[in-house]
C-alpha positions as MATLAB code, in Angstrom:
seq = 'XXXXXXXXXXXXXXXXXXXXXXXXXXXXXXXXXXXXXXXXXXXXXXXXXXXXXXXXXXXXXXXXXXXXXXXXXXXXXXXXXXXXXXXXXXXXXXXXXXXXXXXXXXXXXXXXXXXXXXXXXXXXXXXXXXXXXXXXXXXXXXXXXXXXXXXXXXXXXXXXXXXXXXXXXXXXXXXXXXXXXXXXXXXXXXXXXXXXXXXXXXXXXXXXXXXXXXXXXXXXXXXXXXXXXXXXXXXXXXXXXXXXXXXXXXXXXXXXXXXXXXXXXXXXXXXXXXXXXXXXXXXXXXXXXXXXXXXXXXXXXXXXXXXXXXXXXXXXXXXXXXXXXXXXXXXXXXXXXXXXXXXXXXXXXXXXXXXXXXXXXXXXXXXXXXXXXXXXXXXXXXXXXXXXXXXXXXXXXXXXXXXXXXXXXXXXXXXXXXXXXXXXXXXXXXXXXXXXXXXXXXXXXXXXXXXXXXXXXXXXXXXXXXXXXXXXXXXXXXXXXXXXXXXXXXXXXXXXXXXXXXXXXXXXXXXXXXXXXXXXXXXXXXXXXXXXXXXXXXXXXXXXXXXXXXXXXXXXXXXXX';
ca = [
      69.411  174.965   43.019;
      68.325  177.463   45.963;
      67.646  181.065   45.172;
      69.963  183.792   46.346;
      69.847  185.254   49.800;
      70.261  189.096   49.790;
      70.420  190.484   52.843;
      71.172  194.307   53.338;
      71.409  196.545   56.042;
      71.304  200.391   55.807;
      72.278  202.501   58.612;
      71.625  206.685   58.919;
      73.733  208.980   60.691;
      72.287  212.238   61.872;
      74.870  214.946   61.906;
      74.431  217.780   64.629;
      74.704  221.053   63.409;
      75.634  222.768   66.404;
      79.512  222.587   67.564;
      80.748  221.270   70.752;
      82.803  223.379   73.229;
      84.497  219.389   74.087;
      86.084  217.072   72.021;
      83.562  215.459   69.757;
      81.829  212.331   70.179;
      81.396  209.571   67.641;
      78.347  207.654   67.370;
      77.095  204.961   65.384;
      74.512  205.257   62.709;
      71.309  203.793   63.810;
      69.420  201.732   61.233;
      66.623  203.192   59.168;
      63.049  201.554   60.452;
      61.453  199.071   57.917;
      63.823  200.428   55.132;
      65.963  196.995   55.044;
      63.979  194.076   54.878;
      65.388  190.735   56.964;
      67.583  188.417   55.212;
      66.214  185.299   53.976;
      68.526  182.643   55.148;
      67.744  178.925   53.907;
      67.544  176.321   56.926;
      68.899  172.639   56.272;
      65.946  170.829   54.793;
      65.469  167.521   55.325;
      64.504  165.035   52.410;
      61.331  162.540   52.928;
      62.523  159.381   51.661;
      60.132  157.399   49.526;
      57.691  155.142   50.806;
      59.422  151.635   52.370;
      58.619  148.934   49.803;
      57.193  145.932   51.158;
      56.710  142.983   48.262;
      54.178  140.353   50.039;
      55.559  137.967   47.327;
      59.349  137.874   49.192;
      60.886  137.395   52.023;
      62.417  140.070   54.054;
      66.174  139.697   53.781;
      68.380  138.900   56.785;
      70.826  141.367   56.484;
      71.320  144.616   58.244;
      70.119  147.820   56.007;
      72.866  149.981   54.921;
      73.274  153.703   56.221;
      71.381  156.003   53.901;
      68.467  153.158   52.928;
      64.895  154.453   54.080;
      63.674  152.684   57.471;
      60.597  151.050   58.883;
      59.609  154.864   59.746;
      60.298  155.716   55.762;
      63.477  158.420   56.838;
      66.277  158.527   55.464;
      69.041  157.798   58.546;
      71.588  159.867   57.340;
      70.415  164.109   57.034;
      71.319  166.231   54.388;
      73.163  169.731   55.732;
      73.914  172.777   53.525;
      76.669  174.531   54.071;
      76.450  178.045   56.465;
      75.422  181.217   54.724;
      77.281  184.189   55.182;
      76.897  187.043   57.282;
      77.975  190.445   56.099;
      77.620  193.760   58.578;
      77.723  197.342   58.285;
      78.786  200.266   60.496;
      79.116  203.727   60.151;
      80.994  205.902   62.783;
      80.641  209.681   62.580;
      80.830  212.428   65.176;
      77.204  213.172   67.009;
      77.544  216.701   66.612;
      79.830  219.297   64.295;
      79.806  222.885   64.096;
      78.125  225.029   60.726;
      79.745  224.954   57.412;
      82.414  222.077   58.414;
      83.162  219.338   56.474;
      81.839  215.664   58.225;
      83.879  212.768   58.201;
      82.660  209.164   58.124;
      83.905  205.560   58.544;
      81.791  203.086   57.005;
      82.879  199.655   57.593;
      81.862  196.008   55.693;
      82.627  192.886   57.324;
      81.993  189.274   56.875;
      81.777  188.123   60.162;
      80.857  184.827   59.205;
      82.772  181.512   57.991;
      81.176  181.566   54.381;
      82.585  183.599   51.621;
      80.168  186.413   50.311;
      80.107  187.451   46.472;
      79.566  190.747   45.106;
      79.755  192.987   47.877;
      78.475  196.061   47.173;
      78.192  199.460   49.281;
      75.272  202.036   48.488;
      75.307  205.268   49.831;
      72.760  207.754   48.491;
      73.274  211.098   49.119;
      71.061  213.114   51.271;
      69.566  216.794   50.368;
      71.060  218.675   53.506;
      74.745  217.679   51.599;
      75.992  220.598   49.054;
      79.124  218.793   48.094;
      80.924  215.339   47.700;
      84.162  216.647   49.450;
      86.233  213.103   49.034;
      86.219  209.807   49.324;
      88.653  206.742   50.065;
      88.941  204.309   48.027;
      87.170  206.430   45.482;
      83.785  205.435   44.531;
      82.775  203.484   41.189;
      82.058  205.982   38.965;
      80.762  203.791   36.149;
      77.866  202.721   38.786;
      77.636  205.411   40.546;
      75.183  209.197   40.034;
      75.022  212.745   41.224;
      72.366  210.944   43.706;
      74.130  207.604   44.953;
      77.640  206.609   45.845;
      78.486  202.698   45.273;
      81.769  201.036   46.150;
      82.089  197.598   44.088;
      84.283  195.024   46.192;
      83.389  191.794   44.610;
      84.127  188.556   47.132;
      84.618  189.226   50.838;
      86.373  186.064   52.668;
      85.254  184.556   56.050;
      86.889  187.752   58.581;
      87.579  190.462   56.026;
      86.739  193.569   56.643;
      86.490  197.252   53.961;
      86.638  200.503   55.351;
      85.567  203.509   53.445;
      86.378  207.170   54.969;
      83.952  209.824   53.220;
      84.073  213.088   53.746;
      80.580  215.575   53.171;
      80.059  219.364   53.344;
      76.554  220.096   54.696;
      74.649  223.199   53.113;
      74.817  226.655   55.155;
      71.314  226.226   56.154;
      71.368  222.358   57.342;
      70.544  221.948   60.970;
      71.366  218.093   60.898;
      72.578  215.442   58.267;
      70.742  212.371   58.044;
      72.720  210.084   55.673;
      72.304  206.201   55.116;
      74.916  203.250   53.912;
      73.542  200.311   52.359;
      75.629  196.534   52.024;
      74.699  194.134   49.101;
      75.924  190.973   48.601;
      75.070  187.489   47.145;
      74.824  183.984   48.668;
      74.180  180.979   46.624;
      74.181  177.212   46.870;
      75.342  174.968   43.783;
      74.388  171.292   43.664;
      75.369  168.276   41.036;
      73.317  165.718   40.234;
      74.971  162.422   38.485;
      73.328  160.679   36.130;
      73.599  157.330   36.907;
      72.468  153.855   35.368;
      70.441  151.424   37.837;
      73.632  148.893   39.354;
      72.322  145.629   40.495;
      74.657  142.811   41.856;
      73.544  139.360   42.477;
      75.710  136.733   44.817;
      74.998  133.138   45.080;
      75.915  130.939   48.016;
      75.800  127.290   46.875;
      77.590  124.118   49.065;
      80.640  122.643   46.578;
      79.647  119.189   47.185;
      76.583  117.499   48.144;
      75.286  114.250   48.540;
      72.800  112.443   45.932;
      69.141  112.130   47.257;
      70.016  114.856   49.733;
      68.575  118.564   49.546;
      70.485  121.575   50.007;
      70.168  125.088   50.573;
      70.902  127.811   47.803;
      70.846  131.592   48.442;
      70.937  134.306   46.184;
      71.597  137.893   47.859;
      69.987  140.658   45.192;
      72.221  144.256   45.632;
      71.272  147.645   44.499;
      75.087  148.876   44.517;
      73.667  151.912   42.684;
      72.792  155.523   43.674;
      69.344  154.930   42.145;
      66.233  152.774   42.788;
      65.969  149.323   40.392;
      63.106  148.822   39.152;
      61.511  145.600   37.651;
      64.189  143.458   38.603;
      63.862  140.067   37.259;
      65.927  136.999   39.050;
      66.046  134.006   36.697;
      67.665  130.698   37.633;
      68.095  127.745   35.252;
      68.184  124.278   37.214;
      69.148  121.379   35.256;
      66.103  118.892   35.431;
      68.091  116.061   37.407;
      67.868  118.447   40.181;
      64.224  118.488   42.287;
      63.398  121.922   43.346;
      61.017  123.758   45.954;
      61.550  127.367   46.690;
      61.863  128.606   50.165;
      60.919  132.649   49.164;
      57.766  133.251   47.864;
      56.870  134.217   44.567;
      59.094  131.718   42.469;
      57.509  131.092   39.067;
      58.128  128.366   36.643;
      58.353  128.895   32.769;
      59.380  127.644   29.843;
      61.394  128.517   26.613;
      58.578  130.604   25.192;
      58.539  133.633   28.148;
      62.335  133.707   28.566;
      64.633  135.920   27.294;
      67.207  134.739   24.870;
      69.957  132.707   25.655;
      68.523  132.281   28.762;
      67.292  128.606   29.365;
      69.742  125.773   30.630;
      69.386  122.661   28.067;
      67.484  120.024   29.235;
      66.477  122.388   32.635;
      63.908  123.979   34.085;
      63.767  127.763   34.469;
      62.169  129.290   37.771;
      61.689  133.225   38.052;
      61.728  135.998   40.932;
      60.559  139.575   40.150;
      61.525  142.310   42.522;
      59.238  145.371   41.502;
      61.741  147.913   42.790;
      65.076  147.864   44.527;
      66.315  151.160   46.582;
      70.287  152.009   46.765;
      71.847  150.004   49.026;
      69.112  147.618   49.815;
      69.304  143.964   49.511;
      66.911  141.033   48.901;
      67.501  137.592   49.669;
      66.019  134.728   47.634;
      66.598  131.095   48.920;
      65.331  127.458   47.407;
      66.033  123.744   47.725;
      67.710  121.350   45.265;
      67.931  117.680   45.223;
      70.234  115.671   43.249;
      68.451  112.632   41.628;
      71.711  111.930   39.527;
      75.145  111.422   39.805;
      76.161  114.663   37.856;
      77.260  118.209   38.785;
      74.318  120.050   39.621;
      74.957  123.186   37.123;
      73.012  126.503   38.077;
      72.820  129.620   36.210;
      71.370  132.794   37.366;
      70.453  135.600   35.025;
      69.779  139.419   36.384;
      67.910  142.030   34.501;
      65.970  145.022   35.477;
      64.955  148.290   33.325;
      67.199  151.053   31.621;
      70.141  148.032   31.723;
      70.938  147.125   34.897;
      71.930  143.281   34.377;
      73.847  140.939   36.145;
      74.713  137.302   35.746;
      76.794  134.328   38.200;
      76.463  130.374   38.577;
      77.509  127.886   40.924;
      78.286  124.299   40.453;
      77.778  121.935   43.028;
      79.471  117.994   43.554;
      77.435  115.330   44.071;
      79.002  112.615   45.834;
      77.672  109.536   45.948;
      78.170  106.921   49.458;
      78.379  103.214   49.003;
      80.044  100.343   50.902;
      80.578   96.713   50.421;
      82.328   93.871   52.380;
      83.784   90.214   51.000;
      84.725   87.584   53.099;
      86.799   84.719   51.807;
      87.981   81.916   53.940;
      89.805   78.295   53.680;
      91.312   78.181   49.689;
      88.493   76.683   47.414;
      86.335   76.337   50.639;
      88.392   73.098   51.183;
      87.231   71.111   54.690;
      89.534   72.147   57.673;
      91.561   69.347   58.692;
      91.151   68.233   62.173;
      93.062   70.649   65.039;
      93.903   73.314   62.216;
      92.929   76.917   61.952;
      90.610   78.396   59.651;
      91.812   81.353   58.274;
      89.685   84.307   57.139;
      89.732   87.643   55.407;
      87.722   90.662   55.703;
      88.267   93.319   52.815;
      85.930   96.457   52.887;
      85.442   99.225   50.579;
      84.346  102.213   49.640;
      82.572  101.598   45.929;
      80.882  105.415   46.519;
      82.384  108.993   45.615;
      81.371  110.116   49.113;
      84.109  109.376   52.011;
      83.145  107.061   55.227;
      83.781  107.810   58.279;
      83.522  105.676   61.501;
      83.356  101.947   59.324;
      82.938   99.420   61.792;
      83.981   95.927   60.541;
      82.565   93.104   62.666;
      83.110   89.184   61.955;
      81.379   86.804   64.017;
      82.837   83.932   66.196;
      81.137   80.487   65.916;
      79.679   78.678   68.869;
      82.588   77.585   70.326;
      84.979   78.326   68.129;
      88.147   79.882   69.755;
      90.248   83.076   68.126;
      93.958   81.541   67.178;
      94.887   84.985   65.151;
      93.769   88.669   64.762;
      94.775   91.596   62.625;
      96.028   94.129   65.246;
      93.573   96.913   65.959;
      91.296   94.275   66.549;
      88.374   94.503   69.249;
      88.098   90.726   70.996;
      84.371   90.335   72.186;
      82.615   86.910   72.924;
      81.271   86.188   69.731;
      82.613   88.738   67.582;
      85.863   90.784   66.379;
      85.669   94.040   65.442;
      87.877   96.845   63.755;
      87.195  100.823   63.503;
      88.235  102.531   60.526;
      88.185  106.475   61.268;
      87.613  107.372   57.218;
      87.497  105.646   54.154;
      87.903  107.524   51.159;
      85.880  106.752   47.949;
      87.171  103.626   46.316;
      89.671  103.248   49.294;
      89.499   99.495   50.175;
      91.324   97.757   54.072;
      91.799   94.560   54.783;
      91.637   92.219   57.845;
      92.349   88.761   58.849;
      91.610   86.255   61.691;
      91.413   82.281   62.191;
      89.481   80.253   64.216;
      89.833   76.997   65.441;
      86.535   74.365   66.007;
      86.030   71.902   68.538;
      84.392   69.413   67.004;
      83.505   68.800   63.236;
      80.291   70.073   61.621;
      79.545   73.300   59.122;
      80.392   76.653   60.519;
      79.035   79.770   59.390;
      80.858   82.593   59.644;
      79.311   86.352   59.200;
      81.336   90.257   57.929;
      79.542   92.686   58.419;
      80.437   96.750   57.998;
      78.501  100.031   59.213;
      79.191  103.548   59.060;
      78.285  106.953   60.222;
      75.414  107.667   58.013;
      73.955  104.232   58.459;
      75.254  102.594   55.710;
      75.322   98.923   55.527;
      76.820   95.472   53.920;
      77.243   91.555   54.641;
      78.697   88.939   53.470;
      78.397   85.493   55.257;
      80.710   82.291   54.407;
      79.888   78.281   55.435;
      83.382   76.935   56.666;
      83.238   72.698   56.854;
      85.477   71.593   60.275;
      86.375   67.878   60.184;
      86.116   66.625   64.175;
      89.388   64.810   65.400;
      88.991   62.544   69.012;
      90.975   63.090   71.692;
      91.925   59.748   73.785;
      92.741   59.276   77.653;
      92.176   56.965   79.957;
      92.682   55.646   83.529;
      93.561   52.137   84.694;
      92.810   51.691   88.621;
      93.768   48.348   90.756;
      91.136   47.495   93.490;
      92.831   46.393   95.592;
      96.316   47.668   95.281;
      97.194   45.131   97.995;
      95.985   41.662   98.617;
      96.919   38.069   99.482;
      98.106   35.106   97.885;
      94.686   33.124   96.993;
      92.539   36.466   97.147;
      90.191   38.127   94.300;
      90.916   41.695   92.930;
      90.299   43.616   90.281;
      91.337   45.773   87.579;
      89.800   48.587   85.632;
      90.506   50.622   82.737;
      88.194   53.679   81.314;
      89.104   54.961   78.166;
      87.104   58.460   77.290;
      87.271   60.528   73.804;
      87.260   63.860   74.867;
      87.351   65.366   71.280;
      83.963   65.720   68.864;
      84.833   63.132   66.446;
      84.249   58.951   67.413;
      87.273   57.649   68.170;
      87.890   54.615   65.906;
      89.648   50.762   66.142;
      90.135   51.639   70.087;
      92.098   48.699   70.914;
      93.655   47.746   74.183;
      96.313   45.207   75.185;
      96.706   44.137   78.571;
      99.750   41.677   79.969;
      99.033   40.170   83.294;
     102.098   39.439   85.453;
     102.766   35.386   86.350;
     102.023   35.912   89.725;
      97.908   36.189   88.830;
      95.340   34.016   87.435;
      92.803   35.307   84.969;
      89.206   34.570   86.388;
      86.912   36.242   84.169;
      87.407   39.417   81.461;
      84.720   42.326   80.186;
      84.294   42.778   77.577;
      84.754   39.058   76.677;
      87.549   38.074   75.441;
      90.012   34.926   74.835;
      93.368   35.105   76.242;
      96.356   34.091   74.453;
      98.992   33.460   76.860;
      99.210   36.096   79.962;
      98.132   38.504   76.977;
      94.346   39.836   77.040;
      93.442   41.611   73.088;
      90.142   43.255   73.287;
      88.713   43.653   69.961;
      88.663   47.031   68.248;
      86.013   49.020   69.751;
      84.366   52.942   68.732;
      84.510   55.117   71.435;
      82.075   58.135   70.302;
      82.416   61.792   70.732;
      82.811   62.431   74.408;
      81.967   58.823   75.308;
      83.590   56.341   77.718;
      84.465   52.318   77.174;
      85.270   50.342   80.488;
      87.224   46.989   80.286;
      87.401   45.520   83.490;
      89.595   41.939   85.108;
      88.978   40.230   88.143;
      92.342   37.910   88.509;
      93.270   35.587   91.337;
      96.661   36.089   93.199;
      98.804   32.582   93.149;
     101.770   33.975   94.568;
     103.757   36.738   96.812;
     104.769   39.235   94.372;
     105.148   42.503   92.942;
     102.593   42.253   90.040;
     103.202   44.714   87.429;
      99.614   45.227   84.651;
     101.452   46.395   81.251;
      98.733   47.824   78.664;
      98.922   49.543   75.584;
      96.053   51.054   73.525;
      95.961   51.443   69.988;
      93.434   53.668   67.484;
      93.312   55.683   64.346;
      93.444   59.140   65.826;
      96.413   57.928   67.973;
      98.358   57.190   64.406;
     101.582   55.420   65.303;
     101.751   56.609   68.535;
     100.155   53.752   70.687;
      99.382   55.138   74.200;
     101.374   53.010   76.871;
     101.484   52.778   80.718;
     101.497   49.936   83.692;
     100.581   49.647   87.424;
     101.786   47.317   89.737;
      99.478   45.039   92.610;
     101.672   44.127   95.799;
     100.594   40.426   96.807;
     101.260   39.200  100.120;
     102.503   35.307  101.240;
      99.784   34.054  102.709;
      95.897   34.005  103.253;
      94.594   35.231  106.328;
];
């Protein structure tokens, strides 16, 4: 607490002694050289802060410093200001001159011209030797305080603008040629101040993702608070890891111990325990400590932080963190029992993918591939057609969330087909599954029969052809064909050889292979002017009971040329 201010000022009046012939002037007392000494008035002060505290061992935090924390310059930001001091004047009005023997009036006025209360106010007014007699006085002077020597007028607090007037009256002695009297002011000025005793209030905050993925680091940051008025000192940051968790510390000064240098009740079970110490902490300031965990297991990664710094401030919080876990699979199933297509049918396929993780998919891409020259007879919808391949998007796929697609194929020829599923997603997850389909070929008969010439005469040559091709990938087998020739020809000569019974020609059952050709031709002799119609019929296993039939008809003139 400041000492008090006193701050007085005494002003003397000299009193003529010789009477004017005018009206008489007043005057005001002039102040007695070097008899008051100046007031001592206390000027705002400003407090040095205490030296910045820079910790090599940790990071500078990246927050802004509150108002009132000390600077890079060490200042506080915010100044301290005392409140204004008061200001209390005196004046004393009295005429310049007065005849002999007549009483002198004077005024003596105290006011606190300023906006501060002042205490105690107190007027002294001794009383000079060229005075006989005290006539009067108003208000009357404190006796109890006062002597035969001094006058004093007690008026105890004086608000901001008050004023006091006193009016005292004097008789000078018959000899006095002039009356030099003086009027003090006292008053008192002080400044009270509280200081609060208060404990050291550290806070601690941790910022922790709630779900992470295993085998994938992650950030945690603890923000250290001094929420108190005072500085922390010795502050101790303890966090307990559980050991599934790997662990590398982004701030410096992270130390590792073990159940013999912690405090009570402080270790995490089957953990690890790393350690921070912040040697002191000013009010408002704040520390940031950050470090990296990696889940090794699929458990909740479990961290506890203990606070503690000297004379009790303590603080405590924990975080738990998810950890998710991705995985994908695909199975592809196909024809029931993996059963040999028949010939001409469609195999028929399905795709089923899921997620077998905790961790949800996003952008699954489900591909199945197209055989060599296989052709697409059905698709799930959604389905993306490409030359070899079909392919479906699925936006997300929650964890054990499962979708299904199907598609069938169809084969050209016979033979082992392998088909392949295959899914991808956005972190690069993959699976496959591939499945070995059996197609059973099926031949595909046509053929052509072509009279050269379509035109000749009676006792001319021609001849007649017929190409039968298999078209399909399988052998085309017991290919038989009939011919009937018409009356009005002769048979010269058949190929393949063969015996005729009647106007009937049977060729014996032949194999046409997989996109191979047989040729049977006749050369025949015309006898006689007609129209001569071929008739043939062909015969085979992949033609069933369906025998393929058709004739074509020679025009043979009368005569020979």
């Amino acid at each position: 607490m400041r000492g008090f201010n006193l701050w007085g000022i005494g002003l003397a009046v000299a009193l003529g002694v010789m009477a004017s012939v005018f009206s008489p002037r007043w005057v005001s007392a002039q102040p007695e050289p070097k008899l008051l000494p100046p007031s001592i008035v206390a000027a705002p002060t400003v407090m040095e802060s205490p030296a910045q505290l820079e910790d090599p061992e940790l990071q500078p935090a990246q927050f802004t410093i509150p108002s009132g924390v000390p600077s890079s310059a060490g200042v506080f930001s915010r100044m301290i200001s005392d409140p204004p001091p008061p200001v209390v004047r005196i004046q004393v009005r009295v005429p310049a001159d007065a005849p002999p023997t007549e009483d002198i009036k004077y005024v003596i006025t105290v006011q606190n011209s300023s906006p501060a209360e002042a205490h105690s106010v107190t007027v002294r007014n001794p009383i000079p030797d060229s005075v006989e007699l005290v006539v009067k006085a108003e208000p009357e002077w404190d006796k109890a305080k006062s002597t035969a020597k001094e006058l004093v007028w007690t008026f105890g607090t004086l608000e901001s603008g008050k004023s006091k007037s006193i009016q005292l009256t004097l008789r000078p002695k018959k000899d006095a040629t002039e009356v030099k009297n003086l009027a003090y002011v006292h008053f008192e000025h002080g400044e009270a101040v509280t200081t609060k005793i208060n404990k050291p209030a550290v806070k601690v905050t941790k910022f922790a993702p709630k779900q992470t993925v295993r085998d994938e680091p992650f950030t945690v940051r603890l923000a250290v608070d001094n929420t108190g008025k005072v500085p922390a000192t010795k502050v101790r940051v303890v966090e307990n890891i559980p050991a599934s968790a790997e662990f590398v510390a982004m701030t410096k000064g992270a130390k590792r111990t073990d159940s013999r240098d912690a405090p009570a009740g402080t270790v995490a079970p089957n953990g690890q325990q790393w350690v921070w110490e912040i040697e002191k902490l000013m009010p408002g300031e704040r520390r940031v400590i950050e470090y990296r965990l990696t889940a090794r297991e699929t458990k909740d990664v479990f961290v506890l932080t203990n606070l503690a710094g000297e004379k009790g401030a303590t603080d405590k919080t924990e975080a738990r963190t998810l950890v998710l876990v991705p995985g994908i699979a695909v199975v592809l199933t196909g024809p029931p029992g993996n059963a040999p297509v028949n010939p001409g049918e469609t195999a028929k396929y399905e795709v089923t993918v899921k997620n077998t993780g905790t961790l949800a998919s996003t952008n699954a891409r489900v591909t199945a591939t197209i055989p060599t020259g296989c052709r697409v007879t059905m698709k799930t919808e959604g389905g993306q057609l490409y030359r070899d391949a079909i392919q479906w998007v699925v936006p997300r796929l929650e964890g054990g969330e499962a979708r299904t697609f199907r598609f069938g194929v169809k084969a050209p020829t016979g033979g082992r087909r392998i088909v392949v599923a295959s899914v991808s997603d956005a972190r690069g997850q993959r699976a496959a599954e591939e499945l070995a389909t059996v197609f059973q070929g099926t031949a595909s008969l046509v053929w052509e029969s072509v009279p050269n010439p379509v035109s000749l005469a009676v006792g001319k040559q021609g001849i007649f052809t017929v190409k039968v091709r298999n078209a399909g990938g399988e052998a085309a087998k017991n290919v038989r064909v009939e011919i009937d020739l018409p009356d009005a020809v002769n048979l010269v000569q058949a190929s393949p050889n063969v015996r005729p019974v009647g106007n009937k020609l049977a060729f014996n059952p032949e194999i046409v292979p997989a996109y191979g050709e047989m040729s049977y031709t006749i050369t025949y002799e015309a006898r006689q002017a007609a129209q001569a119609w071929f008739k043939l019929k062909m015969t085979a296993d992949c033609l069933g009971d369906r025998p393929m039939e058709t004739q074509k008809a020679v025009e043979i003139n009368g005569g020979s040329r």
